[in-house]
N, C-alpha and C positions, 0 to 999 in steps of 0.2 A: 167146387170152388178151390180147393185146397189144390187141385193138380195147377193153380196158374202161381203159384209159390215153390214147387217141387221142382227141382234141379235135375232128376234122374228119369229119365224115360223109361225105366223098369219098374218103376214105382208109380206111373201113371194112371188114372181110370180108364181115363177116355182115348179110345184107339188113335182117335183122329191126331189127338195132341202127341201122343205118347212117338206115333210114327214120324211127324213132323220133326220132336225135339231130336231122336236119335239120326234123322237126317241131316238137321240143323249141325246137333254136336260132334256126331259120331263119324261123317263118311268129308273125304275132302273137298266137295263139289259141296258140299252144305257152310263147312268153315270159308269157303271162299264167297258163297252170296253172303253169309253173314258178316265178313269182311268187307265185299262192297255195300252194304246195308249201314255198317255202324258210320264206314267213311262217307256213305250220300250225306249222313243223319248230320254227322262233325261238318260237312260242307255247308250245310243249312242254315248249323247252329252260329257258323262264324257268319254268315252271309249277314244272317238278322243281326247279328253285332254288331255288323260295320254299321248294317242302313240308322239302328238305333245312337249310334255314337254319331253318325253325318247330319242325324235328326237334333241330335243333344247340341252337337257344336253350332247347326243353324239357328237353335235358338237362343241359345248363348250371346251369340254374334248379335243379335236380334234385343235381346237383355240391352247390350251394352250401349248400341245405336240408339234405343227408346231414352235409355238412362243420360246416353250425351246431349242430346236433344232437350230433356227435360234440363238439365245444367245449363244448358245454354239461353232457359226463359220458352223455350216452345211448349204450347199447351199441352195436351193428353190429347185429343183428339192428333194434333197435328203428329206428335211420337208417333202414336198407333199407325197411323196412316201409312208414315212413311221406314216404321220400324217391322211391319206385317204381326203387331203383335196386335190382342184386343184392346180394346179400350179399358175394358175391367183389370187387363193385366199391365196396362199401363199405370191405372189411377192406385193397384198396388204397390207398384213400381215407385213411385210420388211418395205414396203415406210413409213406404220406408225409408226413405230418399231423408224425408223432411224429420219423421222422427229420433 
């Protein structure tokens, strides 16, 4: 267990890991998959951030349409319907609205 915290491939137990890290660290053809490795990882990590922020803003947008709807005297069913939110998060939408 302790070789998956150890930094030094000379200080490894296990062969299999110990070969891997000093090909990983050690030789140029290792620092280069591990350079396309971190950059797939960083492409991934922004991918998910955009789709989570395009996810945040549609329902944001969504918030706002429910919220004008209700301001305007439209019921909760009728928000939700035409807001794509639920009904449950409409009639939250209401309680706070009014309190």
């Amino acid at each position: 267990m302790q070789d998956l915290y150890c930094t030094e491939p000379a200080k490894l137990h296990y062969k299999e890991f110990a070969e891997r890290m000093e090909f990983l660290k050690c030789s140029k053809e290792g620092e280069e998959k591990m350079t396309d490795i971190i950059e797939l990882y960083a492409q991934n990590v922004a991918e998910q951030a955009a789709k989570q922020a395009a996810k945040e803003t549609v329902h944001k947008k969504s918030v706002e349409v429910a919220l004008s709807l209700l301001a305007d005297g439209m019921s909760i069913d009728f928000a939700a319907k035409h807001s794509k939110l639920t009904v449950e998060e409409v009639r939250r939408l209401a309680e706070k609205r009014t309190a």
